[in-house]
N, C-alpha and C positions, 0 to 999 in steps of 0.2 A: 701957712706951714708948707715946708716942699719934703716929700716922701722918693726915697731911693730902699725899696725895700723888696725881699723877699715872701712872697706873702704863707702866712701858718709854715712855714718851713719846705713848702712843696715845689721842686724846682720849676719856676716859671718859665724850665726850659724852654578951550585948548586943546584938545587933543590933537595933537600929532601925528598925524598918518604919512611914514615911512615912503618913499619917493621908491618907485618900482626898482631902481637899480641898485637900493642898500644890499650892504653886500655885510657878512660877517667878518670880523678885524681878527688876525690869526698873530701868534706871538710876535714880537717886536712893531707890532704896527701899535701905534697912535691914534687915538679918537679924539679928536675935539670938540669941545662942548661951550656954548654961547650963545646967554639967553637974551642977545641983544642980535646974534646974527641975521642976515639978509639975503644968503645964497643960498646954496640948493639943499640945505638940510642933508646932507649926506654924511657928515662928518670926518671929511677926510681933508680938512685944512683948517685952519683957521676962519676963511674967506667962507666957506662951506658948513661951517659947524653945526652941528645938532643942535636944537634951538634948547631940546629938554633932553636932563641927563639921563633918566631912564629908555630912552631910546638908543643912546649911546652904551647901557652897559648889556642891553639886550643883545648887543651883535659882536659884543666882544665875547671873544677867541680867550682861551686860557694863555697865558705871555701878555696879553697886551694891557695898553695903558693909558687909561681916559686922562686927559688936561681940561680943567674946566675955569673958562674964564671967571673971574671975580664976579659978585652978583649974588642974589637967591634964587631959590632954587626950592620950588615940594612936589611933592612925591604924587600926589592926586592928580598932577595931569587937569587940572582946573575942574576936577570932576565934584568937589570935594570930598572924595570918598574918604573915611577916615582907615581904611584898612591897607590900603595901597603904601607901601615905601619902596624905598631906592632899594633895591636887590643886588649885592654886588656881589660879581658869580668867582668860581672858583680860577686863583690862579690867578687874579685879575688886579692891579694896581690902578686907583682911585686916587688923581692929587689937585687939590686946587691953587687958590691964590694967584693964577696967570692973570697976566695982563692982557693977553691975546694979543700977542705980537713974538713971542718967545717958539726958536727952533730946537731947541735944550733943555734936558729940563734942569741944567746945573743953571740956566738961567732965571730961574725964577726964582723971585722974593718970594719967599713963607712969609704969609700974613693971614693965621686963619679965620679973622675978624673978616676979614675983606671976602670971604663967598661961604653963605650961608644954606646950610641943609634945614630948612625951616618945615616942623612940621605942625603948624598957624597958621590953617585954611582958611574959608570963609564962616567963619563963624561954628568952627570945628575943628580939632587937633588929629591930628595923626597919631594911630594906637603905637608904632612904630618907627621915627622915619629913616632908622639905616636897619636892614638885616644883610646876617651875614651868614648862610645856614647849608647844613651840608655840604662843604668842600672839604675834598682830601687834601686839597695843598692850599695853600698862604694866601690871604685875598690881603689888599692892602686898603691903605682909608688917609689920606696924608694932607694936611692944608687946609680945613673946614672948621667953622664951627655948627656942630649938632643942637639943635634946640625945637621944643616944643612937644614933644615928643608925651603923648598920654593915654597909655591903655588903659580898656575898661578892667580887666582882670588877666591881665599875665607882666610879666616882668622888662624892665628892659626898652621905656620911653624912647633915651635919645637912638645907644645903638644895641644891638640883639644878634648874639656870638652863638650857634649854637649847633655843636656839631660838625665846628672847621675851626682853622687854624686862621689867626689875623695876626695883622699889625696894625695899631691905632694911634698914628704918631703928628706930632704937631695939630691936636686941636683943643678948642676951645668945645668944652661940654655943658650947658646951664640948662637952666628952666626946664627941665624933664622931671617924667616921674615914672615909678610902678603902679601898674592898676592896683584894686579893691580885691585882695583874696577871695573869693566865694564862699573857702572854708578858714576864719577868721578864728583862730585862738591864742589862748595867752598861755604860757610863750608860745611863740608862733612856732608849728610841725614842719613838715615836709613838704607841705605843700603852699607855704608862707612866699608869698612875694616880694622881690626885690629889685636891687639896681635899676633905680633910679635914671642915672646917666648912661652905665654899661651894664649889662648883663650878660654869662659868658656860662652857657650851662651845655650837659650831657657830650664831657668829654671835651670842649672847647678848649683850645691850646692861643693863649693871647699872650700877645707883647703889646704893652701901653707907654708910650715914651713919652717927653717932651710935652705935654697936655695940661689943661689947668678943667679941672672941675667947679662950678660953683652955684649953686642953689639949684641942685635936683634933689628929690625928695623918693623914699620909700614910702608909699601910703599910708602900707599898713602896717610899721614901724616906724648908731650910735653914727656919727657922722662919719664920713671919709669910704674908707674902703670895711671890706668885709669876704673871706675867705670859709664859705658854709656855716655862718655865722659864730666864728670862735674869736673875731678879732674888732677890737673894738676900738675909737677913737672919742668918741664922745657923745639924745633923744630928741615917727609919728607915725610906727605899727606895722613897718616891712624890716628888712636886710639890704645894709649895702644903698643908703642914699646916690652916693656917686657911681660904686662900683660893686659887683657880687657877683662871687665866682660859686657854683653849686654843681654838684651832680656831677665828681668827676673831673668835673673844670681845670686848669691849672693857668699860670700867665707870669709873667714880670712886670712891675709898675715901677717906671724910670724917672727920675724927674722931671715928676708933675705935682701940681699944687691942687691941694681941696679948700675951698671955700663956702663955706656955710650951705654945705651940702645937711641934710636930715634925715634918721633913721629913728626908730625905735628900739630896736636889737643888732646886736651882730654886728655895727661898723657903718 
């Protein structure tokens, strides 16, 4: 199924230690990122790229814009900590799919199969593995697939909106979920867990384009999307298998596709 919709009628208007000389990237600068690279970790070529993206989005400047070669990519820093994800800061454009050879970025193929935000540790998942939280302006997210993503008890597996404004455009979303409500009831209250794939709560202003959703799950609950649980597409005991806007929230979902995404209530 492909969804071009309005949603409830609300306008959706290893570790890495840093080389002495990183420096923070200030608007229009570029950060390169490449977990195959061999030069100075610095991030300011291709030739030089940051080996891991979260060192890269650590020194970015509001304006600027990480390119991350094709590959995987988690969030732990080989720590396996499960609490650790990619933070991407305010004001800050996030795109993958490069080849690592590209001076443009009109030259790169969108392929967001081809560089993965995996959050599939060692023999543990990432409660998280994109947040996107407190920024007053636009953080972007462009060219990935999100996956793996499993909190113990909050919302918002693969990506986690909450308290800033995003664009989540060209990805592939699957195998995520929402945690275990702590306060589990039938129907689920206000403090009912959701979004599976996306979660986009207190106030969060999202634009979802181009993206294809497919078996993320709500825990603790109708398939597809879900807008404060009033909309419903189709039943395991959250909100918002794919997607779940809450608390304010608002967004546009552009065509993108849901596949055997799972809820219990609400979409």
């Amino acid at each position: 199924m492909r969804y071009s919709t309005l949603v409830s009628g609300v306008r959706l208007t290893t570790v890495v230690v840093l080389a002495a000389s990183a420096r923070s990237f200030a608007a229009s600068d570029v950060i390169f990122v490449d977990h195959a690279a061999s030069g100075a970790n610095t991030g300011e070529s291709w030739d030089n790229a940051f080996f891991d993206l979260q060192d890269a989005l650590d020194v970015a400047e509001p304006g600027a814009q990480v390119w991350v070669r094709r590959g995987t990519y988690r969030p732990d820093r080989e720590t396996n900590d499960p609490t650790r994800s990619f933070a991407v800061p305010e004001s800050v454009a996030v795109y993958g799919s490069f080849l690592g050879t590209e001076t443009d970025l009109s030259q790169r193929t969108v392929d967001p199969a081809s560089t993965v935000l995996s959050g599939f540790l060692d023999g543990n998942q990432s409660h998280h593995v994109v947040r996107i939280e407190n920024n007053a302006s636009e953080s972007v997210l462009d060219g990935f697939t999100v996956t793996g993503g499993l909190p113990d008890s909050e919302s918002g597996g693969g990506v986690r909106v909450v308290s800033a404004e995003a664009t989540l455009s060209n990805l592939i979303v699957r195998d995520n979920a929402s945690g275990r409500s702590p306060h589990f009831v039938f129907p689920p209250g206000p403090l009912a867990v959701g979004g599976g794939g996306v979660y986009c709560g207190l106030g969060a202003v999202v634009r979802i384009e181009s993206s294809m959703f497919a078996s993320n799950i709500a825990r603790t609950g109708l398939r597809g999307l879900s807008k404060d649980g009033h909309i419903g597409f189709g039943g395991s005991g959250g909100r918002g298998g794919a997607v779940y806007f809450r608390n304010g929230s608002s967004g546009i979902i552009r065509d993108c596709s849901f596949v055997a995404n799972e809820t219990g209530w609400g979409g």
